[in-house]
Residue, then its C-alpha position, 0 to 999 in steps of 0.5 A: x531519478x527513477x524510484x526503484x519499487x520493491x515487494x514486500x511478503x505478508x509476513x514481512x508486512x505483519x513485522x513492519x505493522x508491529x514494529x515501532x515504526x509502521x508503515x502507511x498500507x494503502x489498499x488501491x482496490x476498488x469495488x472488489x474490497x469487500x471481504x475485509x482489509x488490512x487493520x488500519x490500511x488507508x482506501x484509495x481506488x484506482x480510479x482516484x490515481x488518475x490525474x497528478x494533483x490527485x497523486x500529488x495530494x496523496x503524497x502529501x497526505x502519505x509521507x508522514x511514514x517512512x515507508x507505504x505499502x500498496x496492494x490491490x487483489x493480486x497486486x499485479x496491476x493496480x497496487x503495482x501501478x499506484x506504487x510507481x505513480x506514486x514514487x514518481x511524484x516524490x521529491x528526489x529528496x524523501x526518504x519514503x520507501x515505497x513497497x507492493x505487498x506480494x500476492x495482494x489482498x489475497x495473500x495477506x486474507x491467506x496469512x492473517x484473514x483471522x487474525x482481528x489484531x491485523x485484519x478488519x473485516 
């Protein structure tokens, strides 16, 4: 089964991240994550997505949320790319849903980069 990834917008993220049930963001950047993050997002570069026991571990340790995010810079390839590497080692069974923020880093620095309550610098 082929997982379909979707995009979420920056404000569509910031209601998930007050809502009762927030998702897991995990920022793929690398060394360009300078400038701040999304508050309480988890940091795993690219370059740690390379084999699928590091995948696998990271499903494992991501899946206590119903629903992870993914975002780079842009969003354009890497967050694209980890989300599908992702998705694709989930059990056929999870009911994890596995969305990229649209526009990246850039995006949400653009909505909510002053905004302490969702943004860390």
């Amino acid at each position: 089964m082929v997982r379909e990834i979707s995009y979420i917008t920056a404000p569509q993220l910031r209601d998930l991240l007050v809502s009762a049930e927030p998702p897991v963001v995990v920022d793929v950047r690398d060394e360009d994550r300078a400038g701040g993050h999304v508050r309480g997002s988890v940091s795993i570069p690219s370059a740690q997505w390379s084999d699928s026991a590091s995948v696998d571990r990271f499903v494992t340790r991501l899946t206590s949320s119903t629903t992870v995010v993914f975002h780079c810079m842009f969003s354009q390839q890497r967050g694209p790319s980890c989300a599908q590497l992702f998705a694709a080692r989930l059990p056929a069974t999870s009911p994890t849903r596995v969305l990229v923020l649209h526009g990246g880093w850039r995006a949400w620095r653009r909505e909510y980069g002053d905004d302490p309550v969702l943004t860390d610098e």
